[in-house]
Backbone as CSV, one residue per row, in Angstrom:
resi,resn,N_x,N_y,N_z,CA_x,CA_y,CA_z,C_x,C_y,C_z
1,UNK,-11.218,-14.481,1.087,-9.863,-13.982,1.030,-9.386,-13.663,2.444
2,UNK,-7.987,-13.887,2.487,-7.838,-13.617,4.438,-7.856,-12.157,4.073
3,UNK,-7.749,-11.956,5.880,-7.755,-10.346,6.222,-6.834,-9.389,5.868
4,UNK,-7.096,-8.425,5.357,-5.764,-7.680,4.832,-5.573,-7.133,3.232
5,UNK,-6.161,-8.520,2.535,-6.183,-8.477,1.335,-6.427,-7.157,0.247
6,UNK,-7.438,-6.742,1.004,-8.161,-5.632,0.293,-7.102,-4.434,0.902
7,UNK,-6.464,-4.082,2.160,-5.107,-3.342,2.148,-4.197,-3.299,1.248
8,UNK,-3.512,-4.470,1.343,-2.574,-4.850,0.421,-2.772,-4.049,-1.245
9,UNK,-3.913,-4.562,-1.658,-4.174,-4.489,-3.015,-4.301,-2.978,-3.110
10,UNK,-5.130,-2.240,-1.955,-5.011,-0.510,-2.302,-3.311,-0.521,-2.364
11,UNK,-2.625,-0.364,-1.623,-1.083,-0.249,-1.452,-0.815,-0.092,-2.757
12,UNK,-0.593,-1.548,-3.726,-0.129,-1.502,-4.478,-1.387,-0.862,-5.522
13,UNK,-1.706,-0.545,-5.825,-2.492,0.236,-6.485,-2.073,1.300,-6.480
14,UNK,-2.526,2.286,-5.209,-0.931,3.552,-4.908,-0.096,3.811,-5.286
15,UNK,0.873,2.210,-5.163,1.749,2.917,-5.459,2.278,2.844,-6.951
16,UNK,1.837,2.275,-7.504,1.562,1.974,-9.606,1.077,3.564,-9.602
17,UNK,0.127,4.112,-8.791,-0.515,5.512,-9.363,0.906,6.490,-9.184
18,UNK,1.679,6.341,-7.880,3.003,7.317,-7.503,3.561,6.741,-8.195
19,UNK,4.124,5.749,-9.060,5.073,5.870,-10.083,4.697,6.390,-10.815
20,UNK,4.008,5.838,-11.516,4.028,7.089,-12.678,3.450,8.468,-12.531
21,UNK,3.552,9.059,-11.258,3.686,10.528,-11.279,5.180,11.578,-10.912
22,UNK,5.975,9.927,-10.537,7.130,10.934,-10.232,7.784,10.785,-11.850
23,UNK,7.482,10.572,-12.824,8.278,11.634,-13.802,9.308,12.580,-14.234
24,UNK,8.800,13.496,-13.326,10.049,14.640,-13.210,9.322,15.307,-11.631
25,UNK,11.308,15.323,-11.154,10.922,16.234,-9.751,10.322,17.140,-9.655
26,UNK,10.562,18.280,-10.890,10.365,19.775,-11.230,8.687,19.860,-11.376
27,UNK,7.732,18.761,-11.898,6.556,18.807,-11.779,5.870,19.721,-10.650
28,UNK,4.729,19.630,-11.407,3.490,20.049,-9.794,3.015,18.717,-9.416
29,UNK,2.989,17.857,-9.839,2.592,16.856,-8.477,3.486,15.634,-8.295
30,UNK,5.015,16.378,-7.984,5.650,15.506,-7.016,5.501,15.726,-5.402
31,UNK,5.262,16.841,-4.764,4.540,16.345,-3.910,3.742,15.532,-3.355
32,UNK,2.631,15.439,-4.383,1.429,14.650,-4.478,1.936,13.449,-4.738
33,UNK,2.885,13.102,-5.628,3.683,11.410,-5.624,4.217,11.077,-4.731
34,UNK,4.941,11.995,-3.874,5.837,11.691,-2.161,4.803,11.481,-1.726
35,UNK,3.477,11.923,-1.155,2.329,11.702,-0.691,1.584,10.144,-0.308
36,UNK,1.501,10.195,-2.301,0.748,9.277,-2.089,1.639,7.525,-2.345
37,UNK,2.725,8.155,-2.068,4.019,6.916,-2.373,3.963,6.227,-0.357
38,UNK,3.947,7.465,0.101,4.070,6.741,1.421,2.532,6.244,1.909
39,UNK,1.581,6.792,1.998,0.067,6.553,2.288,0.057,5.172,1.030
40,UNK,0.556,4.316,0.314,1.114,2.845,-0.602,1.648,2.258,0.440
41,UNK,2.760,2.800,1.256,3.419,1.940,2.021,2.723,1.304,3.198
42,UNK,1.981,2.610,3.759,1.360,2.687,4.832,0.191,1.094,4.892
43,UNK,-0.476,1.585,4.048,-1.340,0.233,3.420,-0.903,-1.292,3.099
44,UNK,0.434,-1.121,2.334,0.694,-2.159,2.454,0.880,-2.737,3.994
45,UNK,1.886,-1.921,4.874,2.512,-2.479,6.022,1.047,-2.901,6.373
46,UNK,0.223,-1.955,6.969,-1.566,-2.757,7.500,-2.379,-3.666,7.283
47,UNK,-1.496,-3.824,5.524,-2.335,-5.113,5.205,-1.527,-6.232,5.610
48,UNK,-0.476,-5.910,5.418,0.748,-7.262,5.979,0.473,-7.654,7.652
49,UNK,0.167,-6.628,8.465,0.414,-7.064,9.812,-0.912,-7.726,10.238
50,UNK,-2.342,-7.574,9.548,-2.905,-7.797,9.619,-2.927,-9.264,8.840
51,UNK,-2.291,-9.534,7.811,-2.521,-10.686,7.567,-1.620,-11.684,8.781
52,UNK,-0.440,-11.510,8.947,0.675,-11.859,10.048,-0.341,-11.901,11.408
53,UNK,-0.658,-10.904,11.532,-1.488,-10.889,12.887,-2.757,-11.932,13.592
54,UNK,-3.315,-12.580,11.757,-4.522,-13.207,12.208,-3.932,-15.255,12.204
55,UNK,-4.101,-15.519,13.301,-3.784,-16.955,13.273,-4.469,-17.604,12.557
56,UNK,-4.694,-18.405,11.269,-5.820,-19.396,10.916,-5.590,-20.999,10.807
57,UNK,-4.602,-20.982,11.562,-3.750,-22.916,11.642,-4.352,-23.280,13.127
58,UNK,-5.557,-22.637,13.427,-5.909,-22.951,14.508,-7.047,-24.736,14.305
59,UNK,-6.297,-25.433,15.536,-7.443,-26.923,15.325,-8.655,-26.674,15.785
60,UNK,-9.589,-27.567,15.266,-10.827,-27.329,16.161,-10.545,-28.004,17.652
């Protein structure tokens, strides 16, 4: 699998877990959904730049 992959896939994993915790604002763990909604993003972007980042159209 290229590089990144396994980023990516936490990300969205994340962030499937922060949806369905934001529910209701008034909760106790919407914090914890703002949280872990951005630390989703974060992952994704790392897995993206890292995939972007690695050249593999290289010739021998």
């Amino acid at each position: 699998m290229p590089s990144g992959t396994g980023w990516q896939t936490s990300g969205v994993f994340l962030g499937l877990t922060a949806a369905g915790m934001f529910a209701d604002e008034y909760s106790d763990v919407f914090r914890a959904a703002c949280v872990v909604s951005v630390l989703a993003g974060l992952c994704l972007l790392a897995g993206t730049s890292l995939r972007i980042g690695k050249d593999t159209t290289a010739s021998p």
